[in-house]
N, C-alpha and C positions, 0 to 999 in steps of 0.2 A: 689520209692516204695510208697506203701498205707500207711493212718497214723498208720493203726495194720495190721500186716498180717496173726491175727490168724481169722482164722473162728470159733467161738465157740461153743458150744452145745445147745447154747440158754438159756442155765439158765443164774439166774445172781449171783446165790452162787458159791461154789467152785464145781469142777467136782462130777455128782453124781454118787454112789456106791453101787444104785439100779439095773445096766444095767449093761451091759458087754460095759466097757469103748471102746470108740474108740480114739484109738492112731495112727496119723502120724508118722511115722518112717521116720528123714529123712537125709540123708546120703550124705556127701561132700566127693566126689573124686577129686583124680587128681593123673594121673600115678597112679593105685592103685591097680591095677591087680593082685600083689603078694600077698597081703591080705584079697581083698574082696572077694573073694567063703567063706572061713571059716567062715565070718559075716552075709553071707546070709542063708549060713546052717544052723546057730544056731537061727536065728529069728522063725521059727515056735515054736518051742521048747520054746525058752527064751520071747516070746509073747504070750504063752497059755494063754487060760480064758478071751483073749481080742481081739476085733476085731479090725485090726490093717493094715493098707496101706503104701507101702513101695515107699518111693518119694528119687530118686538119682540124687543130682545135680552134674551135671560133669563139671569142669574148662578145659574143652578142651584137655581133656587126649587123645593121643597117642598110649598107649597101650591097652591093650584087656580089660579094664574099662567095658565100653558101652557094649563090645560085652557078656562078663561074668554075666552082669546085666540081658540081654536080655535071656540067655540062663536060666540061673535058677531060675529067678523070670519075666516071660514073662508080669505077671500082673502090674510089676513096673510101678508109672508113672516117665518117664523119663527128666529132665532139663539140656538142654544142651545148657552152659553158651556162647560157643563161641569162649572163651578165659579165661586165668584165671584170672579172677575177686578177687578172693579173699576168704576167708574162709564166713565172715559175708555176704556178695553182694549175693554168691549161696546157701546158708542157706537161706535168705529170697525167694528170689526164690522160692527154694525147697518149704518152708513152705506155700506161696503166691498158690503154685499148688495142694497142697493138697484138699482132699475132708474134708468135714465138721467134725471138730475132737473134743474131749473131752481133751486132749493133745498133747504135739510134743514132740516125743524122738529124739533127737539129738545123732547123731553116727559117730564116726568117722571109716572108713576101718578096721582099725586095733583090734575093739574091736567084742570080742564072749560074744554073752548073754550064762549065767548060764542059763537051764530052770526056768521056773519061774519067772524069774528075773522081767521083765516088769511089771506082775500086783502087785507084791511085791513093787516095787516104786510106782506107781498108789494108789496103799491103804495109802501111805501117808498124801495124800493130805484130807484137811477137817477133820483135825486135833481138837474135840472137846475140846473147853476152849481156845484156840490161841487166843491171842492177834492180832498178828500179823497173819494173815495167810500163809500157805506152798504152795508157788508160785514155788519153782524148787526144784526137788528132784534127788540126788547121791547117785547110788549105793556104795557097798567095793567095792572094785577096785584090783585085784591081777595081779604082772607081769605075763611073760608067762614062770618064775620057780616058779609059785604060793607062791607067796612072796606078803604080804600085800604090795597094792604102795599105801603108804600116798597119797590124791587126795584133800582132803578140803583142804580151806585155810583162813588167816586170810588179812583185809585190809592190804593196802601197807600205810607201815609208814615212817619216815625218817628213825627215828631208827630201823628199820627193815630192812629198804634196806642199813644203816651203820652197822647192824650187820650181813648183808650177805655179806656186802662186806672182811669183817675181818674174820669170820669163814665161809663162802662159802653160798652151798646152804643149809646144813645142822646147819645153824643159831638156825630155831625155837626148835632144841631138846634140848638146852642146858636151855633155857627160851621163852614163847610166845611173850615177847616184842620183839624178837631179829631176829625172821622171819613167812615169812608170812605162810610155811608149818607147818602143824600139824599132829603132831609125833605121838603126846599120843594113843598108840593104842587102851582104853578105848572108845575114843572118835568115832571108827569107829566098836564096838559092841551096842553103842545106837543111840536112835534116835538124834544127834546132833547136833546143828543147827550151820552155819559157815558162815561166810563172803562171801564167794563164793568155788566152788570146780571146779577142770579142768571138761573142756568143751569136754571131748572125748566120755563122757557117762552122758545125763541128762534127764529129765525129766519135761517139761514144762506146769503149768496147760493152756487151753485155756485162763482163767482169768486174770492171771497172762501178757501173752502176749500179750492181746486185753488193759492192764491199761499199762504196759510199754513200748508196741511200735517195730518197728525191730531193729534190733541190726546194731548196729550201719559199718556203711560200710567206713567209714574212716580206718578201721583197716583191715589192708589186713591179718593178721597172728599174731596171742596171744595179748591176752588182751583182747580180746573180750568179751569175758566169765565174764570177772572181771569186764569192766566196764557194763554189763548185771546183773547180778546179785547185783552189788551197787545198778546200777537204779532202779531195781527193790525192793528193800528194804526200798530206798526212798518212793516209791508208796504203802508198806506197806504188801512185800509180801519177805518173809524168804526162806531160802535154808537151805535144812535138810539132813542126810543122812539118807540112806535107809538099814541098817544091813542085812534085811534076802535077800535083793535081790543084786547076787554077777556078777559081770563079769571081764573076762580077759582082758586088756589091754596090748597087746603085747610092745606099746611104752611105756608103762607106766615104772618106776625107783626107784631105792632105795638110800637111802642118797648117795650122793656124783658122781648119775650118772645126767649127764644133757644129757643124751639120745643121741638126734642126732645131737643137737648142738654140741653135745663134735668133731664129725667130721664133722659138718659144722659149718664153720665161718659165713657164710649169713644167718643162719637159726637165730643163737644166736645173730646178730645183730638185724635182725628183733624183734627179743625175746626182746632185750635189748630197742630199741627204742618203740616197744610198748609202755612198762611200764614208761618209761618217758608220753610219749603221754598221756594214759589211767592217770596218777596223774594231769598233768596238767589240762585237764577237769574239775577233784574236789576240785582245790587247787586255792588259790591265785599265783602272779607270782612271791611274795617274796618267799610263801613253796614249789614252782616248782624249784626256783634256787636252795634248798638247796638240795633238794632230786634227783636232774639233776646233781648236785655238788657231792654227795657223788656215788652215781652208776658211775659216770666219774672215782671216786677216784679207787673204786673196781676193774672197769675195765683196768686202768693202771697199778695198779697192776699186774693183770693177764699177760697183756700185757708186761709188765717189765719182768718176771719170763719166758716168750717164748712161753706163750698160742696166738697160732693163734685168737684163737677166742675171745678175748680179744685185741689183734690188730685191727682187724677187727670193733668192737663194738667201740671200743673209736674213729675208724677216721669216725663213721657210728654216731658216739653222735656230734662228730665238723662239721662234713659234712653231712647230708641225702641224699642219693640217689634214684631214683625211683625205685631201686631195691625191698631197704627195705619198701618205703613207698607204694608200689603196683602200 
């Protein structure tokens, strides 16, 4: 890949809010046929007020993908990966095809823009008096029973990943040292800035993307997002949420659901080995032992009590497979 793969707008402040923003949309499939008509329908609607190009990168889907893309958005540009590469590998892709943009919204299948939505996160950006400026922006996020899904999130700690391992995923509601989800549901009525937010619905300035680079393709699946957002923090660009602008996330969960790891064990290995990977990058190799130590511990646990998926993750922490690592 190129050393940025954004094309920008040619300024060199933050995106301007003179013009009718132009946003890449750009969309990772694989097998995804059951969900994406409803995400194409709602892009007209949930991208008003911006001129906006819809770029689908496909991992070599099988099912009627490709062909649903073609039929209802003929103007798509279309990237077809080959093979499945991986979530980050055809994100850059995607983004690398795009035509000249002021932003990149990253989508995954499963989510419906609100109307509005799009330039509602857009208006974020160029944020007057920021210290730091608003490099990615997250919309509310609600499941598909219109249920707030918590979506920001806070760094990964030790004691964060020791206290998910003892009270689950639903750690950070009891205290914010104790996980890295963020509960407080104040937090997702203002504009609030967070460590990083899931990666199924974002909002990327061109700026932002041109000073931090492409996302990294070591990571076949989660954690992306996270260590994207760190780096990008480092180079001095914040993640915010976006209150008035809302979308459904159909995979999205509420405490205590871990979605579709719960009936897949390879998905939550992947999950699980991620987030080792993604810490050791920022960590020495004594604060990787400890925090590869305690997520081993949680997982045994799990494992202990008859969760498959917890099986799975701890012989997938002793052993990696190319399953999990892509």
């Amino acid at each position: 890949m190129a050393e940025s793969t954004a094309s920008p707008s040619g300024g060199a402040g933050a995106p301007t809010k003179h013009t009718k923003p132009r946003l890449a949309v750009v969309v990772v499939t694989y097998q995804s046929s059951s969900v994406l008509k409803d995400l194409l329908v709602s892009l007209p609607e949930g991208l008003s007020g911006t001129d906006w190009q819809l770029v689908v990168a496909d991992n070599a889907s099988t099912d009627d993908t490709v062909a649903i893309t073609r039929e209802l958005v003929p103007a798509a540009r279309l990237v077809e990966m080959g093979h499945n590469t991986g979530w980050s590998a055809a994100l850059n892709a995607g983004i690398s095809a795009a035509d000249e943009f002021d932003a990149v919204m990253v989508l995954n299948p499963d989510i419906r823009l609100v109307p509005g939505s799009g330039l509602a996160m857009y208006d974020v950006f160029g944020r007057e008096g920021d210290i730091e400026r608003v490099g990615i922006v997250a919309p509310r996020m609600y499941d598909g029973g219109g249920n707030l899904s918590p979506s920001l999130r806070r760094e990964p700690t030790v004691t964060r990943a020791l206290g998910e391992a003892v009270f689950g995923t639903c750690a950070g509601q009891y205290h914010r040292v104790l996980g890295e989800t963020v509960y407080d549901e104040t937090a997702y009525a203002q504009n609030t800035t967070a460590d990083w937010a899931t990666g199924a619905c974002l909002l990327i300035s061109a700026e932002c993307l041109a000073a931090t680079g492409p996302w990294d393709e070591s990571f076949f699946l989660y954690s992306e997002e996270t260590e994207y957002a760190l780096r990008a923090r480092d180079r001095g660009f914040r993640t915010m949420l976006a209150p008035d602008a809302q979308v459904i996330h159909l995979g999205g969960g509420s405490c205590g659901d871990i979605g579709n790891s719960e009936t897949s064990p390879r998905l939550w290995s992947i999950l699980t080995l991620s987030k080792v990977r993604m810490y050791r990058k920022r960590h020495s190799l004594l604060a990787y032992a400890v925090y590869w130590s305690v997520v081993f511990l949680g997982q045994s646990v799990a494992a202990a009590i008859g969760r498959p998926w917890g099986r799975r993750a701890v012989a997938v922490l002793l052993r990696p497979s190319k399953v999990e690592l892509g």
